[in-house]
mmCIF file of the N, C-alpha and C atoms, coordinates in Angstrom:
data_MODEL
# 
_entry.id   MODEL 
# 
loop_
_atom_site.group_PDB 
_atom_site.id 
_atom_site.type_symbol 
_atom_site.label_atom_id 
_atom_site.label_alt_id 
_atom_site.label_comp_id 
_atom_site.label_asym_id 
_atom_site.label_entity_id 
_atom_site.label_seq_id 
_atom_site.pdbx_PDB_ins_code 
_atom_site.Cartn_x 
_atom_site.Cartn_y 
_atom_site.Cartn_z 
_atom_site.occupancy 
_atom_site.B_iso_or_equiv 
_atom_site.pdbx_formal_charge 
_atom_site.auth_seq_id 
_atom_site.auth_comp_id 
_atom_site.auth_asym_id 
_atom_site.auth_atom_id 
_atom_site.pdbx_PDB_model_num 
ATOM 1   N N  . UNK A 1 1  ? -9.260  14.811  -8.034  1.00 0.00 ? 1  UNK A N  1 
ATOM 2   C CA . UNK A 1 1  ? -8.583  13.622  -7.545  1.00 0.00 ? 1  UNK A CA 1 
ATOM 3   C C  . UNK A 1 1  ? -8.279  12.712  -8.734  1.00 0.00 ? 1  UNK A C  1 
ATOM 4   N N  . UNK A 1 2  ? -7.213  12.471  -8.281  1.00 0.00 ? 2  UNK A N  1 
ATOM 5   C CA . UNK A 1 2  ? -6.794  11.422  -9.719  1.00 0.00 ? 2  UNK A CA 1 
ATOM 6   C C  . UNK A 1 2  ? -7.129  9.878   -9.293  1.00 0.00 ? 2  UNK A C  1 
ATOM 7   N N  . UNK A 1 3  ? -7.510  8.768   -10.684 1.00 0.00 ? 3  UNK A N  1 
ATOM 8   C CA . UNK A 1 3  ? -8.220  7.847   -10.614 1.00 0.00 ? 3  UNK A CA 1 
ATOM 9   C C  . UNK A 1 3  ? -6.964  6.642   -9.725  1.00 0.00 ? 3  UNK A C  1 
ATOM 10  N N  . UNK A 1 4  ? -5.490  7.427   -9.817  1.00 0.00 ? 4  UNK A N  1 
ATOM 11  C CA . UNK A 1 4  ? -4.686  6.299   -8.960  1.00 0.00 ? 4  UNK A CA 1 
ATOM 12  C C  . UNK A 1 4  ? -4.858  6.645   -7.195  1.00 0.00 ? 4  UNK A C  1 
ATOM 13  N N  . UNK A 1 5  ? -5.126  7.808   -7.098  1.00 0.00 ? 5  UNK A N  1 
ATOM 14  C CA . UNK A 1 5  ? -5.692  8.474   -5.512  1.00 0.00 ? 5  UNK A CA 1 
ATOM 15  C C  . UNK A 1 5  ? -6.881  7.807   -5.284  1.00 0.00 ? 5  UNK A C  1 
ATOM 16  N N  . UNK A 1 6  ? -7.628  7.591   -5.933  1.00 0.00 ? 6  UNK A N  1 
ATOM 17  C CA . UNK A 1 6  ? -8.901  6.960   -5.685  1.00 0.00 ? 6  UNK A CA 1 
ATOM 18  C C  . UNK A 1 6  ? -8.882  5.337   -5.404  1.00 0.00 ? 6  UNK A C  1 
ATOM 19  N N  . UNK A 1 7  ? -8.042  4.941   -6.334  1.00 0.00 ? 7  UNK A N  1 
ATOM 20  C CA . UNK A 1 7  ? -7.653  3.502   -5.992  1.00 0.00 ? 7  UNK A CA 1 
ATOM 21  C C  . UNK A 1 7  ? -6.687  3.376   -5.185  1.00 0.00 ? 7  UNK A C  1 
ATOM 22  N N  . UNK A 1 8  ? -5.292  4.143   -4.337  1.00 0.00 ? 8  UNK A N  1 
ATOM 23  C CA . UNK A 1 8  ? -5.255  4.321   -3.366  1.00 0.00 ? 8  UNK A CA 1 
ATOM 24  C C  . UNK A 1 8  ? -5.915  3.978   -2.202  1.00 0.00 ? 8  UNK A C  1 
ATOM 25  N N  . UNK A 1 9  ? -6.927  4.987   -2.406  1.00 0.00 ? 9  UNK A N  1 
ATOM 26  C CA . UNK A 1 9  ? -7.869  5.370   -0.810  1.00 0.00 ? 9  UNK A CA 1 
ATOM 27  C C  . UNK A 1 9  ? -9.206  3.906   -0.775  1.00 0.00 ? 9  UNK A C  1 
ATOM 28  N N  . UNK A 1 10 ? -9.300  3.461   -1.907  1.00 0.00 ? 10 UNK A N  1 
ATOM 29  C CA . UNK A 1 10 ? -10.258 2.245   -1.819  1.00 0.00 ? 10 UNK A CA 1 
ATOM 30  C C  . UNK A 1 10 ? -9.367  0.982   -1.095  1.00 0.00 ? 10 UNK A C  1 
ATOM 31  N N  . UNK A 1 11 ? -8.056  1.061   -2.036  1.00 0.00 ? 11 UNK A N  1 
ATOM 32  C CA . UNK A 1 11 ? -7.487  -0.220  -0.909  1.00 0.00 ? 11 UNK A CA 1 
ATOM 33  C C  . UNK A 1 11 ? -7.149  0.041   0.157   1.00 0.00 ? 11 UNK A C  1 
ATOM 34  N N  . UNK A 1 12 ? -6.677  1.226   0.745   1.00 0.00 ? 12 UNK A N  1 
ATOM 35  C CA . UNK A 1 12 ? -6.338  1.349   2.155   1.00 0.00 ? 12 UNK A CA 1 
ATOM 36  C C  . UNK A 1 12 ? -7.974  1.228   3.007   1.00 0.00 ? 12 UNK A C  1 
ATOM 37  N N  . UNK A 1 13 ? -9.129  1.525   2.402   1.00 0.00 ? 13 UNK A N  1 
ATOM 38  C CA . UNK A 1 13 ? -10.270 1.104   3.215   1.00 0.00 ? 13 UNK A CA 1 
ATOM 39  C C  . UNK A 1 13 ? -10.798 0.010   2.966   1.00 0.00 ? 13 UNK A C  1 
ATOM 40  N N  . UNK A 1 14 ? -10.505 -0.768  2.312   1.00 0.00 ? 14 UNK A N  1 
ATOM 41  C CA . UNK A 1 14 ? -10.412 -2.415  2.125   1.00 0.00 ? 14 UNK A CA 1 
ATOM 42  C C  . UNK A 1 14 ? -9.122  -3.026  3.165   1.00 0.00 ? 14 UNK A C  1 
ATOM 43  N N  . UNK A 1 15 ? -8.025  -2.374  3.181   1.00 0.00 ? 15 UNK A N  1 
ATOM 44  C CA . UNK A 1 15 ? -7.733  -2.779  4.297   1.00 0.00 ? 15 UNK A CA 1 
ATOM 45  C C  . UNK A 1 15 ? -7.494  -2.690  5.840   1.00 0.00 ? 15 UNK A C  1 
ATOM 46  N N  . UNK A 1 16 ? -8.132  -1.667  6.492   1.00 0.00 ? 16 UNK A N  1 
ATOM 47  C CA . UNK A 1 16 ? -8.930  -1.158  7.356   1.00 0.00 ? 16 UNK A CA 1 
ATOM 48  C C  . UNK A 1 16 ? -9.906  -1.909  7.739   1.00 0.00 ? 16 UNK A C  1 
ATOM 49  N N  . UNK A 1 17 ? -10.688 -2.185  7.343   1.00 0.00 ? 17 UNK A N  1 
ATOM 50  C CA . UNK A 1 17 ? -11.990 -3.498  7.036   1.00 0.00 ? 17 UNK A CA 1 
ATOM 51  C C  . UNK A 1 17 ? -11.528 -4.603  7.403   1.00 0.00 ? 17 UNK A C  1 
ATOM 52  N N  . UNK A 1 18 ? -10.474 -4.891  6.775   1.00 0.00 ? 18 UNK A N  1 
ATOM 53  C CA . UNK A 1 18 ? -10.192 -6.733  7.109   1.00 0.00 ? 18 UNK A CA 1 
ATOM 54  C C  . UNK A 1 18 ? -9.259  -6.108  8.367   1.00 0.00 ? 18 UNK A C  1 
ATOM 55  N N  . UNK A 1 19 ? -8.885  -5.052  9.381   1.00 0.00 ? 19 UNK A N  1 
ATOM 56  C CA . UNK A 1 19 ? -8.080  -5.290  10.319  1.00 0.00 ? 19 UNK A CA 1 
ATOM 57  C C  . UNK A 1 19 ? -6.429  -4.123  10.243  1.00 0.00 ? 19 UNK A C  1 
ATOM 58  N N  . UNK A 1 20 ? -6.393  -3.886  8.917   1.00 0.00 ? 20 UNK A N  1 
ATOM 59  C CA . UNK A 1 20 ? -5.133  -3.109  9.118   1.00 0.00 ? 20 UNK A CA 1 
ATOM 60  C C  . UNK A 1 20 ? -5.223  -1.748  9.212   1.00 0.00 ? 20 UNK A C  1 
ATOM 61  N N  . UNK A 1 21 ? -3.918  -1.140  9.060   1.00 0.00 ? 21 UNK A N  1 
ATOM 62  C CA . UNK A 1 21 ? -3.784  -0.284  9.795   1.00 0.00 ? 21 UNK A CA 1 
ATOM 63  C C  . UNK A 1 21 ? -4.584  0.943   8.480   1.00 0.00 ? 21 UNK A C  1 
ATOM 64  N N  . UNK A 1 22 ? -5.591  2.318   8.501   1.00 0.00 ? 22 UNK A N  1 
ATOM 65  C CA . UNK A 1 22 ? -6.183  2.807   8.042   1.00 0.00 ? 22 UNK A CA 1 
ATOM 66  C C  . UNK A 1 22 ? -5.129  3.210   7.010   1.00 0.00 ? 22 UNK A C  1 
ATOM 67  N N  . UNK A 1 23 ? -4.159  4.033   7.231   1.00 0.00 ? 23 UNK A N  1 
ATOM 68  C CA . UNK A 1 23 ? -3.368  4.388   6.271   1.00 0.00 ? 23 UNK A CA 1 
ATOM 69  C C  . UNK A 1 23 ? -2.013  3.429   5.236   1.00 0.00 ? 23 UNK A C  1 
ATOM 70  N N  . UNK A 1 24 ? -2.565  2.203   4.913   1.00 0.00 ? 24 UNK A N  1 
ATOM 71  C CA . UNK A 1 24 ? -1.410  1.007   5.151   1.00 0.00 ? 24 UNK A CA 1 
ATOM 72  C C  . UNK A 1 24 ? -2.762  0.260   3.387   1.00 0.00 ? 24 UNK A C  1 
ATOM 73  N N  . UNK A 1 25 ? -2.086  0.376   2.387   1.00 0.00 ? 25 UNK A N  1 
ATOM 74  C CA . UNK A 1 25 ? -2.302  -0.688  1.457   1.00 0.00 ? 25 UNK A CA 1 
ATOM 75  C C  . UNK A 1 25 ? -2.349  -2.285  1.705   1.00 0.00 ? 25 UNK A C  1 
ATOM 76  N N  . UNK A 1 26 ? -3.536  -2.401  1.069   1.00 0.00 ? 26 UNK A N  1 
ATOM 77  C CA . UNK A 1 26 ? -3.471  -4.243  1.405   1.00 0.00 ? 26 UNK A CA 1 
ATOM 78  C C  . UNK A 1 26 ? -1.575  -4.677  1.059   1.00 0.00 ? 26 UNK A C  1 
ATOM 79  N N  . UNK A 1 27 ? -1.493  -4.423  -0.267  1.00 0.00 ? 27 UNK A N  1 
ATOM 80  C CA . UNK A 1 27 ? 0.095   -5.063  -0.438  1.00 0.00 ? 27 UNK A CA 1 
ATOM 81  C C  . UNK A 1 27 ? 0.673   -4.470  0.354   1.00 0.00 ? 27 UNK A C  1 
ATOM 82  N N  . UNK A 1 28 ? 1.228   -3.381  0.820   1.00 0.00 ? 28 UNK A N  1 
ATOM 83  C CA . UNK A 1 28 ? 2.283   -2.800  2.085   1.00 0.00 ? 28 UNK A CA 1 
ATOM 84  C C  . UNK A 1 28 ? 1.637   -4.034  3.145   1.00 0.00 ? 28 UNK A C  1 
ATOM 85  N N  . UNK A 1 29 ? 0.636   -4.407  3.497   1.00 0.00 ? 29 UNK A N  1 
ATOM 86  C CA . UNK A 1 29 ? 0.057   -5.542  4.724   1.00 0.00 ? 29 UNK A CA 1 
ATOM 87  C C  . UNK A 1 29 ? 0.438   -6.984  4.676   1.00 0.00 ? 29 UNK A C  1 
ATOM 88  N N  . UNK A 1 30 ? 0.482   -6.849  3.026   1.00 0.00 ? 30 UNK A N  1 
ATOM 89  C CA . UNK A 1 30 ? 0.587   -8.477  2.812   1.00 0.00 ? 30 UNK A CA 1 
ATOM 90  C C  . UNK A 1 30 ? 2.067   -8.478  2.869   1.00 0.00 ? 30 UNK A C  1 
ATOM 91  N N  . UNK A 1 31 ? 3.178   -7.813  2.676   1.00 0.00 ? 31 UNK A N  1 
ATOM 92  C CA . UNK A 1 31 ? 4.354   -7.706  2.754   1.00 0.00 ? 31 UNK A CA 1 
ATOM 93  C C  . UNK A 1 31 ? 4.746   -7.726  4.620   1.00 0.00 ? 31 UNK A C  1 
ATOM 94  N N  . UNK A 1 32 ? 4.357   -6.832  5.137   1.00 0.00 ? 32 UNK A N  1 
ATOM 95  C CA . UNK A 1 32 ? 4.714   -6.433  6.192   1.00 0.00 ? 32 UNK A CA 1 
ATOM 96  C C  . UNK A 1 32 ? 4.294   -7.866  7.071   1.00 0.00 ? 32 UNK A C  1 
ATOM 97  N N  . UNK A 1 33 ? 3.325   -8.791  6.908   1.00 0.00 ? 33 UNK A N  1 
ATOM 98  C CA . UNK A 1 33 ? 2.859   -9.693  7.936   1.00 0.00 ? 33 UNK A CA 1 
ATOM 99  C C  . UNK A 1 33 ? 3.207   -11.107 7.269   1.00 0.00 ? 33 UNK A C  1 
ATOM 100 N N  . UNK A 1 34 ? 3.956   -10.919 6.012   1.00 0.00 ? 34 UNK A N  1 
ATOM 101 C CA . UNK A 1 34 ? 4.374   -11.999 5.485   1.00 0.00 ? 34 UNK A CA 1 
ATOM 102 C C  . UNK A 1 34 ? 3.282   -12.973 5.005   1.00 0.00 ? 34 UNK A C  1 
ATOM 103 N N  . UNK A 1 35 ? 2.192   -12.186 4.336   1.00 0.00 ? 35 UNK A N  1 
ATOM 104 C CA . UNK A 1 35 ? 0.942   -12.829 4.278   1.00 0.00 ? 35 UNK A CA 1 
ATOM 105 C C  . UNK A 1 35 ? 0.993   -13.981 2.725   1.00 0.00 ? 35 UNK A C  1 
ATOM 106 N N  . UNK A 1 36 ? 0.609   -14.935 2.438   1.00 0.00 ? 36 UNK A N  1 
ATOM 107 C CA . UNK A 1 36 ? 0.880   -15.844 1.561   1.00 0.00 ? 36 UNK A CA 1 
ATOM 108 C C  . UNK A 1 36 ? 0.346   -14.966 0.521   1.00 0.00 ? 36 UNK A C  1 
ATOM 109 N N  . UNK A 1 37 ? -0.691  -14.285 0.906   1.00 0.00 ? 37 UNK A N  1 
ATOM 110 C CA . UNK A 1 37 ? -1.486  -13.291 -0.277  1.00 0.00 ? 37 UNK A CA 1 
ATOM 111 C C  . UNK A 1 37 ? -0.589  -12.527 -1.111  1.00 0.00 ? 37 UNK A C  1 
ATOM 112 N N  . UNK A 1 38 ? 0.642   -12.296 -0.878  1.00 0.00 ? 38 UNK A N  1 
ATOM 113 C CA . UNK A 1 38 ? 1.761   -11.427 -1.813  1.00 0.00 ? 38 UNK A CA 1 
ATOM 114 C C  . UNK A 1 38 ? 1.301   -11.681 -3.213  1.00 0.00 ? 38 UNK A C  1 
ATOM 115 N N  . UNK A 1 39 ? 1.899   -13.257 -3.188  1.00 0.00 ? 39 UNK A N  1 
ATOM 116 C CA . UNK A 1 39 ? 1.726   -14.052 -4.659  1.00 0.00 ? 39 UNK A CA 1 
ATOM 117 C C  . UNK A 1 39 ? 0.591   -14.037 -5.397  1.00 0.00 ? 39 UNK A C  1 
ATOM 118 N N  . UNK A 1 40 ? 0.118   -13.824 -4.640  1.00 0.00 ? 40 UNK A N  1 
ATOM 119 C CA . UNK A 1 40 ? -1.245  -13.466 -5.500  1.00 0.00 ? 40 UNK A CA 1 
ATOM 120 C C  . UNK A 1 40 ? -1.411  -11.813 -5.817  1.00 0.00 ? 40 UNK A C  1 
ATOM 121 N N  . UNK A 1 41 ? -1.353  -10.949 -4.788  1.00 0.00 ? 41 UNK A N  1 
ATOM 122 C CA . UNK A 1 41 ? -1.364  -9.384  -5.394  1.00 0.00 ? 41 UNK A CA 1 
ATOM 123 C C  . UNK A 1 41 ? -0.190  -9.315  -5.701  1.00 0.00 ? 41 UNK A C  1 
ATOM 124 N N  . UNK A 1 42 ? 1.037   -9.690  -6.187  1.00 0.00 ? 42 UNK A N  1 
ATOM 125 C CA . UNK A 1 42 ? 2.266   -9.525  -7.158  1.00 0.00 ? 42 UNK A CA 1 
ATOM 126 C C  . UNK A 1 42 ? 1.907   -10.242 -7.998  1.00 0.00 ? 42 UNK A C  1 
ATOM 127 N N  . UNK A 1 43 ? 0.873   -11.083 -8.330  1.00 0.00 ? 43 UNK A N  1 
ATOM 128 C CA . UNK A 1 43 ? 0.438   -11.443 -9.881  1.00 0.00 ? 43 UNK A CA 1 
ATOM 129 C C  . UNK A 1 43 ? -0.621  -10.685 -10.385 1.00 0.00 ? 43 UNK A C  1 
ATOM 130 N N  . UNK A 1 44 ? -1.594  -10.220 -9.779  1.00 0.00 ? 44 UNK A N  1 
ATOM 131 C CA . UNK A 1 44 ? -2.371  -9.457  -10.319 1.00 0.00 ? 44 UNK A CA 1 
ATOM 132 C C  . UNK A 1 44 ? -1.637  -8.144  -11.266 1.00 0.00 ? 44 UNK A C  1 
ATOM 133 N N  . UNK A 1 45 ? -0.281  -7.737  -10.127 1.00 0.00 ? 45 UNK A N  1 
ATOM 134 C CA . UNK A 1 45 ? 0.206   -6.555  -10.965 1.00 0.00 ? 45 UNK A CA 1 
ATOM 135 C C  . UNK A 1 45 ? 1.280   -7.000  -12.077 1.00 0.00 ? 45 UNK A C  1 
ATOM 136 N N  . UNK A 1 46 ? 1.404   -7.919  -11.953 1.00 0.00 ? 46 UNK A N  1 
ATOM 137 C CA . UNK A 1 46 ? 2.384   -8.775  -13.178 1.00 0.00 ? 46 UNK A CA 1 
ATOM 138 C C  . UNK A 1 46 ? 3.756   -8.244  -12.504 1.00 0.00 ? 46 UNK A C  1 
ATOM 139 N N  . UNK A 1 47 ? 4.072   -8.696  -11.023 1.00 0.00 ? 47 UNK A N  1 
ATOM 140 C CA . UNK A 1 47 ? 5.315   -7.539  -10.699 1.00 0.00 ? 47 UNK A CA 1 
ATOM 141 C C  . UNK A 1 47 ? 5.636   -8.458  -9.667  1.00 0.00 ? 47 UNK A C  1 
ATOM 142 N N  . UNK A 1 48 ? 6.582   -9.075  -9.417  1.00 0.00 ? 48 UNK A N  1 
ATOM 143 C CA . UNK A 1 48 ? 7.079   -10.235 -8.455  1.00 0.00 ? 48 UNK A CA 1 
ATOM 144 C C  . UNK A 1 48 ? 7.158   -9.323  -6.964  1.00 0.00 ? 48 UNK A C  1 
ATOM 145 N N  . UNK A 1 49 ? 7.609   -8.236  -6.726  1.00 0.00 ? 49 UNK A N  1 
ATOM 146 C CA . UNK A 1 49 ? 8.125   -7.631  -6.155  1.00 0.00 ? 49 UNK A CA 1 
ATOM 147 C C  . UNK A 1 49 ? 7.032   -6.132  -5.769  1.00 0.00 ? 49 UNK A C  1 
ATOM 148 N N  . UNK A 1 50 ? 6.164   -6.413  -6.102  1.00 0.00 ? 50 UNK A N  1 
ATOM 149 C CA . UNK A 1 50 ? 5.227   -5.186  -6.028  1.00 0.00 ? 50 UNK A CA 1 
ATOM 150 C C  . UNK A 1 50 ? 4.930   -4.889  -4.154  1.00 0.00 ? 50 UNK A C  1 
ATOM 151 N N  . UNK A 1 51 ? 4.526   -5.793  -3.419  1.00 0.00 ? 51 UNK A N  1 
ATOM 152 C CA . UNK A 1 51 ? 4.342   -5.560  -2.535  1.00 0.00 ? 51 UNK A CA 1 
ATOM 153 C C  . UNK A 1 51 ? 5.627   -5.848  -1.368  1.00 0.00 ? 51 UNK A C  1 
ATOM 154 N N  . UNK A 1 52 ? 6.586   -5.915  -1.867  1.00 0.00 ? 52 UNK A N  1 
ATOM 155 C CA . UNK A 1 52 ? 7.527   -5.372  -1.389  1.00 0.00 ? 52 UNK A CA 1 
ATOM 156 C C  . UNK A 1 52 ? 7.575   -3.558  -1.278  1.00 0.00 ? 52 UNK A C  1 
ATOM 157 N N  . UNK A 1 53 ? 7.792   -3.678  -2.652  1.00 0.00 ? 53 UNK A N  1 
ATOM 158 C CA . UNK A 1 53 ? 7.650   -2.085  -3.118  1.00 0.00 ? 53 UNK A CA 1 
ATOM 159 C C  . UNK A 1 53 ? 6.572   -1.429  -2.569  1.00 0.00 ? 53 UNK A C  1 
ATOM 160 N N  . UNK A 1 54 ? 5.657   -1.570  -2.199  1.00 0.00 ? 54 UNK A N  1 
ATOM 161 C CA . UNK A 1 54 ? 4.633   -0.894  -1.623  1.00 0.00 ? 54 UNK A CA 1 
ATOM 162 C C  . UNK A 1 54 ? 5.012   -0.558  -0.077  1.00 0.00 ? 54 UNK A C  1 
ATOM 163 N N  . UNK A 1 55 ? 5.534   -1.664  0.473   1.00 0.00 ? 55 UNK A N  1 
ATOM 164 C CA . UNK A 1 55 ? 5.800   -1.755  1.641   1.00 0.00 ? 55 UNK A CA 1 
ATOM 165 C C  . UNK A 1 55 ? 6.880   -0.559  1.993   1.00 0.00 ? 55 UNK A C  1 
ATOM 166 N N  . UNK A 1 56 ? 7.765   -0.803  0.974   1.00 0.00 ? 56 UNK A N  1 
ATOM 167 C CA . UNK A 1 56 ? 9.324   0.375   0.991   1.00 0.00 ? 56 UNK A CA 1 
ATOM 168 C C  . UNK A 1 56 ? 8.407   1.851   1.069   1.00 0.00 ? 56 UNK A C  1 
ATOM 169 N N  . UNK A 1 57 ? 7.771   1.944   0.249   1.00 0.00 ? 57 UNK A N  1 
ATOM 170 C CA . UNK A 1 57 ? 6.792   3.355   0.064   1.00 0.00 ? 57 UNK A CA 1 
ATOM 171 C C  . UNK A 1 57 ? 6.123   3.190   0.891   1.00 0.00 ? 57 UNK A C  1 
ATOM 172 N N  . UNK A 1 58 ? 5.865   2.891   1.825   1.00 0.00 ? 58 UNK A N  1 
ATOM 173 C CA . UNK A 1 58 ? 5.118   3.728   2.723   1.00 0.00 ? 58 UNK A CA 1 
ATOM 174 C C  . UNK A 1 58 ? 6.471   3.296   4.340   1.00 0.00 ? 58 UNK A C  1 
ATOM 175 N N  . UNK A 1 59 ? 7.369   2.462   3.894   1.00 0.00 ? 59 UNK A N  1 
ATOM 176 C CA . UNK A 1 59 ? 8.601   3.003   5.317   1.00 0.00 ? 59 UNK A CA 1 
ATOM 177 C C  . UNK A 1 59 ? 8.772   4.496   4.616   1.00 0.00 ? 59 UNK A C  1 
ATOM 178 N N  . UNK A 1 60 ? 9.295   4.957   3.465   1.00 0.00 ? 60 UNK A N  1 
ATOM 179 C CA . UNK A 1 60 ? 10.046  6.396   2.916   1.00 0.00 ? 60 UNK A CA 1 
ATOM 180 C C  . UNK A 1 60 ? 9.006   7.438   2.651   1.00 0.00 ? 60 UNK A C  1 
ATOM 181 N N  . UNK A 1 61 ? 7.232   7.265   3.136   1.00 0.00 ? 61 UNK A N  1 
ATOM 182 C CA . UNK A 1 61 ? 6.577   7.723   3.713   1.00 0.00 ? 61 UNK A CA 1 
ATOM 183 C C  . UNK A 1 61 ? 6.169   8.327   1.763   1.00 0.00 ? 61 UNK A C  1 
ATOM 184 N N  . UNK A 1 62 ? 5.990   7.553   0.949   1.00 0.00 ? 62 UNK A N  1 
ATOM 185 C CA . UNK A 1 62 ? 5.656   8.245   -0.523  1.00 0.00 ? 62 UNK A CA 1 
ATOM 186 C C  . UNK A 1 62 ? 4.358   8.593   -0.599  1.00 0.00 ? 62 UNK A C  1 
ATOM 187 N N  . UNK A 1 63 ? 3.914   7.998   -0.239  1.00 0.00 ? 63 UNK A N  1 
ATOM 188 C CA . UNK A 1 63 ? 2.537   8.008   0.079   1.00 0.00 ? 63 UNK A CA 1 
ATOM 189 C C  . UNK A 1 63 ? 1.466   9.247   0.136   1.00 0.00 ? 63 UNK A C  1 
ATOM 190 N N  . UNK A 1 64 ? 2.247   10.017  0.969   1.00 0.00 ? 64 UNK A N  1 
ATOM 191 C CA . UNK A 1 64 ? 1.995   11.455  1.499   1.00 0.00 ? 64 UNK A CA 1 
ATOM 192 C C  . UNK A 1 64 ? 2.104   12.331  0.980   1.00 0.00 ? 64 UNK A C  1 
ATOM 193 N N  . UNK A 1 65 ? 1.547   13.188  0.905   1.00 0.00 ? 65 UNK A N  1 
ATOM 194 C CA . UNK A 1 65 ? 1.397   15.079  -0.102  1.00 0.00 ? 65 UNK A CA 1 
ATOM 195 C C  . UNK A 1 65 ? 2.636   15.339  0.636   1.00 0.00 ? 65 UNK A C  1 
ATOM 196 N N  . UNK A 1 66 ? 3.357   16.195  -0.363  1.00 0.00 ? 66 UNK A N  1 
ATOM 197 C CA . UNK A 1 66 ? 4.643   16.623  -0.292  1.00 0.00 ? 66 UNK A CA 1 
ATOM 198 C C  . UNK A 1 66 ? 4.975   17.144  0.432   1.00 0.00 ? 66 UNK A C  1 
ATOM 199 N N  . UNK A 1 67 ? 4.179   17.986  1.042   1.00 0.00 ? 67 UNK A N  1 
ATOM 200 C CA . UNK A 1 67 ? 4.270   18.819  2.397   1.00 0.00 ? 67 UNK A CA 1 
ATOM 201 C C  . UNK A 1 67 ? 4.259   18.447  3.875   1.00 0.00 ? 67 UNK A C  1 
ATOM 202 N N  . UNK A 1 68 ? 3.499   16.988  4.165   1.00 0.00 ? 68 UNK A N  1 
ATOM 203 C CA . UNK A 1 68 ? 3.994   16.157  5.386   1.00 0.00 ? 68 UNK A CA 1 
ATOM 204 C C  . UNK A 1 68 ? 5.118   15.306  5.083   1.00 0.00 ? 68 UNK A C  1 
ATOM 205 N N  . UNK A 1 69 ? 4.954   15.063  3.937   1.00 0.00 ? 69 UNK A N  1 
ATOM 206 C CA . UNK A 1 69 ? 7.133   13.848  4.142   1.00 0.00 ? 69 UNK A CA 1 
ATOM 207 C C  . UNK A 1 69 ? 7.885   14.656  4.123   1.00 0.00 ? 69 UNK A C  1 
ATOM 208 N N  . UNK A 1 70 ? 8.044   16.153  3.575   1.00 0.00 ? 70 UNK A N  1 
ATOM 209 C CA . UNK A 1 70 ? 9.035   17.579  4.160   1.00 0.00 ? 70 UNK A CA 1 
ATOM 210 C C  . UNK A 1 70 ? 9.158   17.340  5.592   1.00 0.00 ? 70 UNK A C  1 
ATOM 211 N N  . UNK A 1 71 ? 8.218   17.514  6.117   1.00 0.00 ? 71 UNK A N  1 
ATOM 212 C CA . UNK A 1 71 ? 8.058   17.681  7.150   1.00 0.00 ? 71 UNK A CA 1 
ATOM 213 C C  . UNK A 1 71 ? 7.808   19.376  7.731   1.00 0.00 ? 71 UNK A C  1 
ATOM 214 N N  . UNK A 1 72 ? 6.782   19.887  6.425   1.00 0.00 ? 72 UNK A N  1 
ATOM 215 C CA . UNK A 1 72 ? 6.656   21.642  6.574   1.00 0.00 ? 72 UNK A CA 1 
ATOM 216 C C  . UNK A 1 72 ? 5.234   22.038  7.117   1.00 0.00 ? 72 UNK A C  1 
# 
């Protein structure tokens, strides 16, 4: 497992915990519910737009081993 899969799977169970959805990144959450928290996890990543982008990746389903967004 690679160390960005791992940090992956820690924030999606950090955000699971506070309420969201199991497979759903805190930023994809903070985007999607319009949470004030953006500004703050788009500064941590030095990226205005990060949890936007997170949000887009997981509508175009990136997220996923190659073989379920095929759909094979």
């Amino acid at each position: 497992m690679s160390v960005k899969q791992l940090a992956i799977a820690i924030d999606q169970l950090a955000n699971s915990v506070f309420g969201g959805y199991a497979d759903e990144t805190l930023s994809a959450r903070a985007y999607r519910t319009n949470s004030p928290l953006q500004k703050y996890i788009n500064a941590i990543f030095f990226d205005r737009n990060h949890c936007r982008e997170s949000y887009m990746a997981e509508i175009d389903r990136h997220q996923l081993p190659p073989a379920y967004r095929d759909g094979k």
